[in-house]
C-alpha positions in Angstrom: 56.7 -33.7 83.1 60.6 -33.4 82.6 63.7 -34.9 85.4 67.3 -34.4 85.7 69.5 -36.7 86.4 73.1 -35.1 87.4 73.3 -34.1 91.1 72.1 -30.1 90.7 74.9 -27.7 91.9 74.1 -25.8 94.9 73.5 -23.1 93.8 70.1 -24.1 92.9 69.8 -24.4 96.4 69.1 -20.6 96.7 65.9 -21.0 95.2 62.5 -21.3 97.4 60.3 -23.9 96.5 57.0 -22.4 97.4 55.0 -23.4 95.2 56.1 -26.2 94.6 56.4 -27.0 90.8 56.6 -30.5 90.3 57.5 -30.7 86.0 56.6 -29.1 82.9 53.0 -30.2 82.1 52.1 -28.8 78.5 53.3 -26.2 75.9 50.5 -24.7 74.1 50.8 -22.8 70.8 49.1 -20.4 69.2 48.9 -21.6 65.5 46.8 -20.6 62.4 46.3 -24.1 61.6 46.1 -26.7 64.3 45.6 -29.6 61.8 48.3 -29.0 59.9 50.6 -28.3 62.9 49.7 -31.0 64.7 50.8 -33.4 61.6 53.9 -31.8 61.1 55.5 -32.3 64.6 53.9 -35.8 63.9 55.7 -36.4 60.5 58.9 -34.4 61.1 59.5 -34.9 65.1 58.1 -38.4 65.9 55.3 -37.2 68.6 52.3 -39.1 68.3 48.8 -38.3 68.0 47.0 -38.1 72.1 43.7 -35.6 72.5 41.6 -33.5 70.7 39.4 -30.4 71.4 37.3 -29.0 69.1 32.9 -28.5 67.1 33.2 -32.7 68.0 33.8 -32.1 71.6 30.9 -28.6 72.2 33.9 -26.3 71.6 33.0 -24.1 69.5 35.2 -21.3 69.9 38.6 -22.8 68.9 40.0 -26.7 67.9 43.2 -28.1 69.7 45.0 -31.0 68.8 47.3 -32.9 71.6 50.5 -34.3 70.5 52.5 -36.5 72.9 56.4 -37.9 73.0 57.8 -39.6 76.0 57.0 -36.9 78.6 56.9 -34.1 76.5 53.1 -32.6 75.4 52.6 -30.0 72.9 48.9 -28.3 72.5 48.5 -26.8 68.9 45.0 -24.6 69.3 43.8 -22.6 66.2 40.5 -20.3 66.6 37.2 -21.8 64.5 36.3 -17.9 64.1 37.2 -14.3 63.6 37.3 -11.8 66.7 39.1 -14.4 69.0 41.6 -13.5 71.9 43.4 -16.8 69.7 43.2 -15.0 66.5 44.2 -11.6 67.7 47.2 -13.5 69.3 48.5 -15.2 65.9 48.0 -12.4 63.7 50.2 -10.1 65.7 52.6 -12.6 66.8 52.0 -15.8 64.0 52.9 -19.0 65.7 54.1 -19.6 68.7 54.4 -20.7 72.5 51.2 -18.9 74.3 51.4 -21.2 77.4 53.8 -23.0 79.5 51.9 -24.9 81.5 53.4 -26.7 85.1 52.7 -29.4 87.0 51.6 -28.5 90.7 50.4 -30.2 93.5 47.8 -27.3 94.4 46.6 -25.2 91.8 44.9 -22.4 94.1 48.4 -22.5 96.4 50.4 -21.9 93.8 48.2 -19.0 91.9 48.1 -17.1 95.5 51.3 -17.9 96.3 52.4 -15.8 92.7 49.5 -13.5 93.0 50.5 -12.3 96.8 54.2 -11.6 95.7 52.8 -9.6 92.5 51.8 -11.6 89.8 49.6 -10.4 87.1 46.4 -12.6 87.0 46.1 -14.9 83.6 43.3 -16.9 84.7 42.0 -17.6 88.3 42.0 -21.0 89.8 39.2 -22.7 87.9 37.5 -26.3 88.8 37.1 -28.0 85.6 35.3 -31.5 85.5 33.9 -34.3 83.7 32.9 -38.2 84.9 36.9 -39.0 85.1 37.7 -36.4 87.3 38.6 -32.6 87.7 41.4 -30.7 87.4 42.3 -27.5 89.3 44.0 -24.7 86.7 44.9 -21.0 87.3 47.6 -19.2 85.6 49.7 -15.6 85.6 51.8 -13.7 83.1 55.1 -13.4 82.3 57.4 -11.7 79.8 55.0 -10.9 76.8 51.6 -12.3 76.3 53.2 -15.6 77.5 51.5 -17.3 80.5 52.1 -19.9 83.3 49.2 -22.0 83.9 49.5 -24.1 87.1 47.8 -27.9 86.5 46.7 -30.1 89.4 45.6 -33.4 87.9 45.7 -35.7 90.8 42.1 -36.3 90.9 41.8 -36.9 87.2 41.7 -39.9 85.8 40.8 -38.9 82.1 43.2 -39.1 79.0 44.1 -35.6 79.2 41.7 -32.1 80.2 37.9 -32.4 80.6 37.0 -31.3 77.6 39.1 -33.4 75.4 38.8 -36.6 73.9 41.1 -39.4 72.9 42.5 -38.2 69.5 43.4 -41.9 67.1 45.3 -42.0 63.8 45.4 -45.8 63.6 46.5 -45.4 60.0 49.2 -43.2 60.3 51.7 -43.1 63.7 55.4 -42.3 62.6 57.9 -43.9 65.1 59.0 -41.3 68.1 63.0 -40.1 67.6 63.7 -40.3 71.0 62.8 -37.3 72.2 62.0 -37.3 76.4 61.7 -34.1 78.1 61.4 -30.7 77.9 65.0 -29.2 79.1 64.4 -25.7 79.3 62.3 -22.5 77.2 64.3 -19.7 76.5 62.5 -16.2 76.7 63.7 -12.9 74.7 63.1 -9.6 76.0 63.4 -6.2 75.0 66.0 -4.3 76.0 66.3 -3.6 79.9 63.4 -6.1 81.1 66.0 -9.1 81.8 66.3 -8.0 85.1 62.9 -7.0 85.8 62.3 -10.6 84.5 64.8 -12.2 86.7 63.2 -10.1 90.0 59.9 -11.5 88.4 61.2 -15.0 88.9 62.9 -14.5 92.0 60.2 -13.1 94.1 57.2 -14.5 92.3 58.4 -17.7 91.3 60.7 -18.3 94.2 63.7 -19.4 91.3 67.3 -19.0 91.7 69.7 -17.7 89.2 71.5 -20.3 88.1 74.1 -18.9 85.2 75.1 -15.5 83.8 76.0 -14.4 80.7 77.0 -11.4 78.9 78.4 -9.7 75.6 81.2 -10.5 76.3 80.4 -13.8 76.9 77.8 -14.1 74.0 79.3 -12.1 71.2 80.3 -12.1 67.8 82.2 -9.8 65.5 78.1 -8.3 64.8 75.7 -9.3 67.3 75.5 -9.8 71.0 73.3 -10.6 73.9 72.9 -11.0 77.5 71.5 -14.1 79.2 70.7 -15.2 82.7 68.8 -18.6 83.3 66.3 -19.3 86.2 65.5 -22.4 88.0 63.7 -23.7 90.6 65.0 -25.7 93.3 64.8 -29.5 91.7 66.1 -28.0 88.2 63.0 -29.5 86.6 61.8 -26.2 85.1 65.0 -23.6 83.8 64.1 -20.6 82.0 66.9 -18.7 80.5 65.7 -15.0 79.7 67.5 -13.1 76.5 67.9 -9.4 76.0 69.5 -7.6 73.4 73.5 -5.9 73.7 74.2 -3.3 71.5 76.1 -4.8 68.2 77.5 -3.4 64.6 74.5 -5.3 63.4 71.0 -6.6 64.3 71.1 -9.5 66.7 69.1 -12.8 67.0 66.9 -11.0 70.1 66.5 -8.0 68.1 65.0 -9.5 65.0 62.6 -11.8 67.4 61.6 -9.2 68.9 60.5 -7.1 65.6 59.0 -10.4 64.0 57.1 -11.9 67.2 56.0 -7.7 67.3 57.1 -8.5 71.1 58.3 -10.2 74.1 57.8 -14.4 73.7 59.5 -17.5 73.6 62.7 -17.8 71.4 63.5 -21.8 71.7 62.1 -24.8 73.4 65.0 -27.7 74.6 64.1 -31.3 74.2 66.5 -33.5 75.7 67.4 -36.7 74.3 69.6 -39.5 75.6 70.8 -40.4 72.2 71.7 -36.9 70.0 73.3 -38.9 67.0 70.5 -41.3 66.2 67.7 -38.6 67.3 69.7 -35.8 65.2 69.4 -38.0 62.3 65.8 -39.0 62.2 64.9 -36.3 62.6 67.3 -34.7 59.6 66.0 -38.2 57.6 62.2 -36.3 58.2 62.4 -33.4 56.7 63.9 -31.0 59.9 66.5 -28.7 58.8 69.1 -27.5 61.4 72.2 -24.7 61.7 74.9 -25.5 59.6 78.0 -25.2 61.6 81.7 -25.2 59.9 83.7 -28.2 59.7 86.4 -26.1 61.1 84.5 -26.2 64.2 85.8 -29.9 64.5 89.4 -29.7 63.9 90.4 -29.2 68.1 87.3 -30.6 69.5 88.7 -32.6 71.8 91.3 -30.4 72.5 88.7 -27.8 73.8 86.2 -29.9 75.7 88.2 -32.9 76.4 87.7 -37.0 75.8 83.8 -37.7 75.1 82.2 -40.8 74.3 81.1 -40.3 70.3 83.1 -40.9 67.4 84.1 -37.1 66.4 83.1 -38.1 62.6 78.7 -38.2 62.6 78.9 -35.3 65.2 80.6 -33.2 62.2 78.3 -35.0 60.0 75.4 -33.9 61.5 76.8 -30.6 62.9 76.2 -31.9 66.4 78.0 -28.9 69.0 79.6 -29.7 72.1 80.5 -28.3 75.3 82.2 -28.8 78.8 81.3 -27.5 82.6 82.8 -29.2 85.7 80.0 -31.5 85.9 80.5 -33.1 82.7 79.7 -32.3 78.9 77.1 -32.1 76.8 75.9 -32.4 73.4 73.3 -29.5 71.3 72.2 -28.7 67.8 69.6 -26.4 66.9 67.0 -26.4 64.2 66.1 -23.9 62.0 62.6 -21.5 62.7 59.7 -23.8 62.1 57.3 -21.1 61.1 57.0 -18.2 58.4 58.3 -16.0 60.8 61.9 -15.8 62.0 61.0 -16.0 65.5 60.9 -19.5 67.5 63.1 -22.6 67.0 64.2 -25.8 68.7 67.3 -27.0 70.5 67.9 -30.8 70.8 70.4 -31.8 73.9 71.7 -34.7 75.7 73.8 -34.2 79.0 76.1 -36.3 79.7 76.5 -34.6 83.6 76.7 -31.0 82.7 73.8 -28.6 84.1 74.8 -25.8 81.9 74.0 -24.8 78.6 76.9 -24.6 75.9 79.0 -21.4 76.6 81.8 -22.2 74.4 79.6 -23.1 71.4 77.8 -19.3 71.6 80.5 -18.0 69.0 79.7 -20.8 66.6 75.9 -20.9 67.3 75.2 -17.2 66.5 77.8 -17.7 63.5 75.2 -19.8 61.9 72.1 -17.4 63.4 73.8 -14.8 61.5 74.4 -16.6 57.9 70.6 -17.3 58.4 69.6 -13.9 59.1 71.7 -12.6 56.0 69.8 -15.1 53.8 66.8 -13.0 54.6 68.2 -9.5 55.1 67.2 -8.9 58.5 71.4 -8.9 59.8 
């Protein structure tokens, strides 16, 4: 369940809160091997071992593992058998982000709420229960096969859903890096469906547009993209949706798009109020990120102004930064985390600013591109 800290500018204000959505609850993925995924973000990102769902538990359709870090819960589910909506899921799209799930005080509200404004049903509201509790969940779609799933929880006392159980590894717990919050999810869309998105979230979702951003804005001397970022009213929950410009050569969006074999989530944000000593556990575990050019360095303060870190381990560990009249910020981003070249992670600490690194897009889609020409898809 994410917060913000800097006063929100008002332009958030323009957003109608509905609903109301009170945090991010759970991302769930869509993974061929839960197991394995669910030690990885262990090893490499320092979450820590929280639920389990699976043949142990009188699931016998598919097993999910629960990883947990500060606020921030990931859900890696794998099928236990061919002919599964799961299955069908990953091998057309591999890994990634099914559901982004969001923390409500009224499941049912919120799912008519969407559904009388013109959502898509994912999943009507649904009573689920065990002897700690229930929990109300519903959900719609979005862009893609992605889905919002609304979660009420207050009369649930259990560890995590009914039907999960507290998932141990007392032999094996790698310390967290200091990871707190999801920040935001950034969608990619195909061509022309950015708007339709940002009606989508607008009327159904009761969001504001918060920031705006074009080829001209997010550009290099081959690829471009358009961006516009959605919030709702508290700034807890920011979606920034992607579309493809027209370019000399393939952009990010359009090679997402033909790997995912769709519409889905590009990046997840996880905010940090340390980037340096995160950055480098997490670099120290195995995570590989962008490489950006010294040169990026040489009139950093000249661009964004006086900050608080030493100029040196931000080169070091290729650490961007950026400036917006409510302060600055800090961002790196890693490298895809699956076979695919389709979803990755950004790491960010704010230090006041509420927007999301315009001056570093020429830099960032510098080092996209040496990646994509690595594997021939530029």
């Amino acid at each position: 369940m994410s917060s913000i800290v800097s006063p929100l500018p008002k332009v958030y204000e323009q957003a109608s809160d509905f609903m109301p959505l009170l945090g991010t609850d759970y991302l769930e993925f869509y993974v061929s091997n839960s197991k394995q995924a669910a030690h990885f973000y262990k090893s490499a990102m320092g979450f820590q071992a929280y639920a389990y769902s699976g043949l142990e538990t009188g699931n016998r359709e598919m097993e999910s593992y629960v990883v947990v870090q500060d606020k921030i819960r990931f859900i890696f589910t794998s099928p236990l058998k061919s002919g599964t909506d799961v299955g069908r899921h990953i091998e057309k799209h591999g890994d990634g982000v099914k559901v982004t799930a969001l923390w409500v005080p009224d499941a049912t509200k919120a799912y008519n709420e969407a559904m009388s404004r013109g959502a898509r049903s994912y999943m009507e509201p649904v009573k689920e229960e065990d002897d700690k509790g229930y929990v109300v969940r519903s959900g719609i779609y979005t862009y893609g096969e992605v889905v919002h799933i609304f979660v009420e929880r207050d009369n649930y006392n259990g560890h995590f859903l009914p039907g999960f159980q507290k998932w141990e590894t007392p032999n094996y717990n790698p310390d967290p890096v200091g990871l707190k919050f999801v920040d935001h999810m950034v969608g990619n869309v195909e061509l022309g469906n950015m708007d339709k998105m940002v009606k989508f979230y607008q009327e159904v979702m009761g969001f504001a547009q918060i920031l705006s951003f074009d080829d001209k804005d997010i550009s290099t001397d081959y690829t471009a993209l358009m961006s516009k970022v959605m919030s709702n009213g508290n700034g807890r929950i920011k979606f920034p949706i992607n579309e493809p410009a027209e370019g000399k050569k393939k952009s990010q969006v359009d090679e997402y798009l033909e790997f995912y074999e769709g519409e889905g989530v590009q990046h997840v944000a996880m905010a940090t109020d340390n980037i340096i000593e995160t950055v480098t556990s997490l670099r120290d575990r195995g995570v590989e990120f962008l490489n950006i050019p010294t040169t990026y360095y040489d009139q950093l303060e000249a661009r964004v102004g006086k900050i608080d870190e030493d100029i040196e381990p931000l080169k070091e560990l290729g650490i961007l930064v950026d400036r917006d009249e409510e302060g600055y910020l800090l961002q790196i981003f890693t490298k895809t985390v699956q076979a695919r070249p389709t979803m990755f992670f950004e790491i960010i600490q704010r230090k006041g600013a509420t927007s999301f690194g315009k001056g570093n897009f020429k830099a960032l889609f510098e080092a996209i591109e040496r990646e994509q020409e690595l594997r021939g898809t530029l």
